[in-house]
SESETI-952391 format. One record per residue (C-alpha): chain; residue in three letters; y, x, z; residue number from 1. Coordinates in pm, whole numbers. Layout:
<kette:A&rest:ALA&c2:Y&c1:X&c3:Z&nr:NUM>
...
***
This chain:
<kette:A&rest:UNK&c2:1800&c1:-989&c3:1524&nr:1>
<kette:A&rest:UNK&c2:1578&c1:-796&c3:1237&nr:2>
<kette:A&rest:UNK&c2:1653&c1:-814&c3:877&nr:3>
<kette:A&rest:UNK&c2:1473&c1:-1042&c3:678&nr:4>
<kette:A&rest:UNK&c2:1203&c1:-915&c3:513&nr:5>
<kette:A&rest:UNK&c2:1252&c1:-1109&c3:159&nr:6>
<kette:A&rest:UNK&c2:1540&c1:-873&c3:140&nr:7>
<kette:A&rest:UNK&c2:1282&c1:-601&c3:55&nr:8>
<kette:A&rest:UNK&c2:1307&c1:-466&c3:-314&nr:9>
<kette:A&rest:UNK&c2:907&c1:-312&c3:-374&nr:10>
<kette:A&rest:UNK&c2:665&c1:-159&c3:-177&nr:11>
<kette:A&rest:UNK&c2:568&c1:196&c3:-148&nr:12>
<kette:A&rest:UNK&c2:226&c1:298&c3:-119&nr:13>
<kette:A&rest:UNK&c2:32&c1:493&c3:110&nr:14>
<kette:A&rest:UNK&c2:-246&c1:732&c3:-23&nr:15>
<kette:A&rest:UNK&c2:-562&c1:649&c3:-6&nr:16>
<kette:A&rest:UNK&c2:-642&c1:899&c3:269&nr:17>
<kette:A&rest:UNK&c2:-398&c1:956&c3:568&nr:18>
<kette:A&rest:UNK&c2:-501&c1:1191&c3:830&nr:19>
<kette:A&rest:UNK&c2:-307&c1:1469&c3:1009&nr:20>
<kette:A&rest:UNK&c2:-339&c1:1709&c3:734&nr:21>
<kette:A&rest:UNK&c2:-133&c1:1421&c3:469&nr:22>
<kette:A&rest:UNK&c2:87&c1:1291&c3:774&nr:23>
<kette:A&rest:UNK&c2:360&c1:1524&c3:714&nr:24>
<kette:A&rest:UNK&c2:385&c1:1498&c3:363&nr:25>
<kette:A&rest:UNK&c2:364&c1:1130&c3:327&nr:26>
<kette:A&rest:UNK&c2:637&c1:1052&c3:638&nr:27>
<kette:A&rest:UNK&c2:903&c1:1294&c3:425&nr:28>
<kette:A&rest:UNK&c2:785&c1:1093&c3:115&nr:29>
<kette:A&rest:UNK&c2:830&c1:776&c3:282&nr:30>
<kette:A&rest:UNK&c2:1141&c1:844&c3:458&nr:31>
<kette:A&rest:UNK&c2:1309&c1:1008&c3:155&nr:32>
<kette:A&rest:UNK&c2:1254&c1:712&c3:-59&nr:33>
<kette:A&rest:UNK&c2:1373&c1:495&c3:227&nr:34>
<kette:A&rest:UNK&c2:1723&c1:717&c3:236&nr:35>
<kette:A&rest:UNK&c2:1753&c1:692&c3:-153&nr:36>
<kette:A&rest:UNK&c2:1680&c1:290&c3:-133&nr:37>
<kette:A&rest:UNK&c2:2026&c1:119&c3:-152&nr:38>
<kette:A&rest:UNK&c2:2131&c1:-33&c3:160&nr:39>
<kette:A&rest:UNK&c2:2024&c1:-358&c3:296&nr:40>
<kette:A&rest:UNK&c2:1708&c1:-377&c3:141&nr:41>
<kette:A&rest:UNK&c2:1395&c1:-346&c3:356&nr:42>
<kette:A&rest:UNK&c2:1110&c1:-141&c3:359&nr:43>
<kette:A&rest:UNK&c2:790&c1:-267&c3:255&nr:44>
<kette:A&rest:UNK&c2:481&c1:-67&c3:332&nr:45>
<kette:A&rest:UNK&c2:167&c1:-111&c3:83&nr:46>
<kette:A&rest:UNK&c2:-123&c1:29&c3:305&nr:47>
<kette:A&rest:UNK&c2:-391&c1:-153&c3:79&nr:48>
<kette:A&rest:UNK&c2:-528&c1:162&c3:-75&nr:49>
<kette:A&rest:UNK&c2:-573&c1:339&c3:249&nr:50>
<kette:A&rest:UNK&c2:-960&c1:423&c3:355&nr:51>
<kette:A&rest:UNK&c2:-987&c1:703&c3:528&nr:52>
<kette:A&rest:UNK&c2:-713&c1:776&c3:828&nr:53>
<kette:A&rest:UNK&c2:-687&c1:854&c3:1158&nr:54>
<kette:A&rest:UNK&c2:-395&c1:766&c3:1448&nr:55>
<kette:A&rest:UNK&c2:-180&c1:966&c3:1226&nr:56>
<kette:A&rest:UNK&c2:-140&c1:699&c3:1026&nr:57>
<kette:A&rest:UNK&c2:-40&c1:492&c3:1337&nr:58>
<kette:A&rest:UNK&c2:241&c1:738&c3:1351&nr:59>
<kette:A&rest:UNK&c2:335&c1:773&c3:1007&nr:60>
<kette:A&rest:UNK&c2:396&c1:378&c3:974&nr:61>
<kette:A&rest:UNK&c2:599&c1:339&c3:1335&nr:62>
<kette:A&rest:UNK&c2:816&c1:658&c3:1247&nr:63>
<kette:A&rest:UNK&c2:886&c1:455&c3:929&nr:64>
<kette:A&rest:UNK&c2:958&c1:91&c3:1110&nr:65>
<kette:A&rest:UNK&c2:1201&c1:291&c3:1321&nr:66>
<kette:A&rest:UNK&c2:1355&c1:481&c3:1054&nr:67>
<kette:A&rest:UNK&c2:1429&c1:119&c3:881&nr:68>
<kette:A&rest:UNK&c2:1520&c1:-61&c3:1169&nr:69>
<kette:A&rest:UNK&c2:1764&c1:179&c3:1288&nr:70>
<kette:A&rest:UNK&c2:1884&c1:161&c3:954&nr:71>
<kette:A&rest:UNK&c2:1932&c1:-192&c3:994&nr:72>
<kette:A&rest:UNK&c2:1648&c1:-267&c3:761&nr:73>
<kette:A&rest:UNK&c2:1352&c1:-506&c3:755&nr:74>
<kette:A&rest:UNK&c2:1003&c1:-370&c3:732&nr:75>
<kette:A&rest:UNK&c2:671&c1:-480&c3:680&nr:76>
<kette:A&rest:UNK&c2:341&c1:-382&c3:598&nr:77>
<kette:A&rest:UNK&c2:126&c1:-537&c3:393&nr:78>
<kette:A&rest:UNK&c2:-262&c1:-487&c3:334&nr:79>
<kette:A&rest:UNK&c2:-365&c1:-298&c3:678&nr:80>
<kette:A&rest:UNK&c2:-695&c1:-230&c3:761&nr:81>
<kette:A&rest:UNK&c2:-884&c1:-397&c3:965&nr:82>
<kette:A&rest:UNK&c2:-1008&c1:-142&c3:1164&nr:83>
<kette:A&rest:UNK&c2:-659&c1:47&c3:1161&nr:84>
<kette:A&rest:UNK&c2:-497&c1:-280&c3:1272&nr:85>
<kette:A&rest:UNK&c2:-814&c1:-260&c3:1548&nr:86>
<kette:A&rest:UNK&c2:-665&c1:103&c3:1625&nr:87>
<kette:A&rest:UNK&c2:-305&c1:-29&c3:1641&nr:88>
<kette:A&rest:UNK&c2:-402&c1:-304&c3:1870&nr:89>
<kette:A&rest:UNK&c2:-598&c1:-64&c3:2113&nr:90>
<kette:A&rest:UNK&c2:-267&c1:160&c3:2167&nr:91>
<kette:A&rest:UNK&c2:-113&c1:-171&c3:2229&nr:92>
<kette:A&rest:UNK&c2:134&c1:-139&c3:1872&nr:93>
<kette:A&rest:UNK&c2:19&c1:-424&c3:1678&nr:94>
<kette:A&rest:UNK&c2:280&c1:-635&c3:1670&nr:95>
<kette:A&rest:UNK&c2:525&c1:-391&c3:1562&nr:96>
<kette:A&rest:UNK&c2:288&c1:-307&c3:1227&nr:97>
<kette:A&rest:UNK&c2:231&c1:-700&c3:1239&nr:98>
<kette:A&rest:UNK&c2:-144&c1:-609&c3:1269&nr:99>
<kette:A&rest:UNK&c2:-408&c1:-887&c3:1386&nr:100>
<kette:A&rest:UNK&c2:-538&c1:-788&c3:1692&nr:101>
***
């Protein structure tokens, strides 16, 4: 059973741009501030700013759902795309990012 996800303190933002060349950068970002969070709160993903990405960003957000979940953590994201939620359903991921499909 997954964590709730009301047990999530804030969300952290994603750049607006995340392609290959930020990947790197914004997974250690994201996955150091998920370390430093205290335990048992969830991770909350604000993806609202995001405009220009490619499937890296696809791989930034499931590295960081399994990060928290292995954690025993809830996650979420909250203000996806459309068209990456379109991306996410066509490699079949969607309901792991909670995307529409």
């Amino acid at each position: 059973m997954l964590p709730k996800a009301d047990a999530v303190a804030h969300a952290w933002a994603l750049p607006d741009e995340l392609t290959l060349r930020q990947a790197s950068s914004t997974l250690a970002r994201l996955l150091g501030a998920l370390k430093a969070q205290p335990q048992g709160q969830g991770v909350r993903i604000d993806a609202g700013a995001l405009r220009v990405f490619d499937s890296s960003a696809l791989a930034v957000l499931l590295e960081c759902r399994r990060s928290a979940l292995a954690s025993g953590r809830a996650f979420a994201v909250d203000g996806l795309p459309a068209a990456l939620g379109g991306l996410a359903a066509l490699y079949g991921v969607q309901a792991l990012l909670n995307a529409p499909a």
